[in-house]
C-alpha positions as CSV (number, residue, x, y, z in Angstrom):
1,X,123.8,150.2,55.4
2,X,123.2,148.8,59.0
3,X,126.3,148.1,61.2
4,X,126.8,144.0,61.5
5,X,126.6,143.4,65.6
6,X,127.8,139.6,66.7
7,X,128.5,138.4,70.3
8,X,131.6,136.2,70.1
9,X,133.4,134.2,72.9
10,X,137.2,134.4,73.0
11,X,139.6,131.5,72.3
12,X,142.9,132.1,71.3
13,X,145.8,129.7,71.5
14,X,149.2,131.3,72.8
15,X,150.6,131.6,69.0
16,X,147.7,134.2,68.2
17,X,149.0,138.2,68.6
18,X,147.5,141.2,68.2
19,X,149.7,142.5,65.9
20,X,148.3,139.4,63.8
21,X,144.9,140.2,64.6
22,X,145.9,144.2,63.4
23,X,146.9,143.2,60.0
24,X,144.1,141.0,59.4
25,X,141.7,144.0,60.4
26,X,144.5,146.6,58.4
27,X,143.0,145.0,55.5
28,X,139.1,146.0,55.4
29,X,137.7,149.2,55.0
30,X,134.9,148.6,57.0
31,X,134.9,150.9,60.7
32,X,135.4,148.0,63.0
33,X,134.4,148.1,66.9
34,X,134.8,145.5,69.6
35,X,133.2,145.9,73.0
36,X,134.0,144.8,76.2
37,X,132.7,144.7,79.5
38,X,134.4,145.5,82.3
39,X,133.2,145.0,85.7
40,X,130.1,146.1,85.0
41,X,131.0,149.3,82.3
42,X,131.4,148.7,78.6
43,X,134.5,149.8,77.3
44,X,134.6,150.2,73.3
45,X,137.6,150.0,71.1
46,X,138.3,150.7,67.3
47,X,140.2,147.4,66.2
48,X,142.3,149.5,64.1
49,X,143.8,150.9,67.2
50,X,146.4,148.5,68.2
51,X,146.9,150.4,71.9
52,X,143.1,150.3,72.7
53,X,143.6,146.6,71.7
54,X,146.1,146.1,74.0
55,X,144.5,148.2,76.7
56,X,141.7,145.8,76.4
57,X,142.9,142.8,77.7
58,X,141.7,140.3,76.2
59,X,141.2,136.8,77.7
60,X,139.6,133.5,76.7
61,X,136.2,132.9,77.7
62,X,135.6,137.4,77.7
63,X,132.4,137.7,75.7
64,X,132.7,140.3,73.1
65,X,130.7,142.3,71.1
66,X,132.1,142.4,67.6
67,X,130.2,145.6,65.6
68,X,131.2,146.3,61.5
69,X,130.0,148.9,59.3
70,X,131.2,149.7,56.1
71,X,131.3,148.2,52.3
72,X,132.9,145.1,54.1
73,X,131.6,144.5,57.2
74,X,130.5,141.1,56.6
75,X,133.8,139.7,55.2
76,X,135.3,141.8,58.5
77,X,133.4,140.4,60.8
78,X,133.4,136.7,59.5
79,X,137.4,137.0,59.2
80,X,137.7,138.4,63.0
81,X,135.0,136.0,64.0
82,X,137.3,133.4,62.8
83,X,140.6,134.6,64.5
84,X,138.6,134.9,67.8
85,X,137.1,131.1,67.4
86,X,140.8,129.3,66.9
């Protein structure tokens, strides 16, 4: 099975945390990555990992690279798609 790879934008309102986004991703079995960049070098995170999520940093308008593999990558990715698109 191919890994799902989406470009998403970032908008989240103030009320959205990452300890909400954790849970959501807590759920699925799928490996799920998100990549950044960062002036100029790509910095890639498991979204499982709730430190590499915070070291990330993430911002509205950051560009992101959302990548699933697994038995529920679509589902993942459409559910995090979501939460990133508030």
């Amino acid at each position: 099975m191919d890994a799902i790879r989406k470009n998403v934008t970032v908008h989240l309102d103030e009320k959205q945390t990452i300890i909400e986004l954790s849970g959501i991703v807590q759920r699925y079995d799928a490996e799920i990555l998100i990549k950044k960049e960062v002036q100029g070098s790509w910095y890639e995170v498991n979204l499982k990992s709730l430190l590499g999520l915070i070291n990330l940093q993430l911002q509205n308008g950051d560009v992101i690279l959302l990548e699933s593999k697994g038995k529920d990558q679509q589902q993942a990715i459409e559910e995090i798609e979501s939460y990133f698109s508030k």
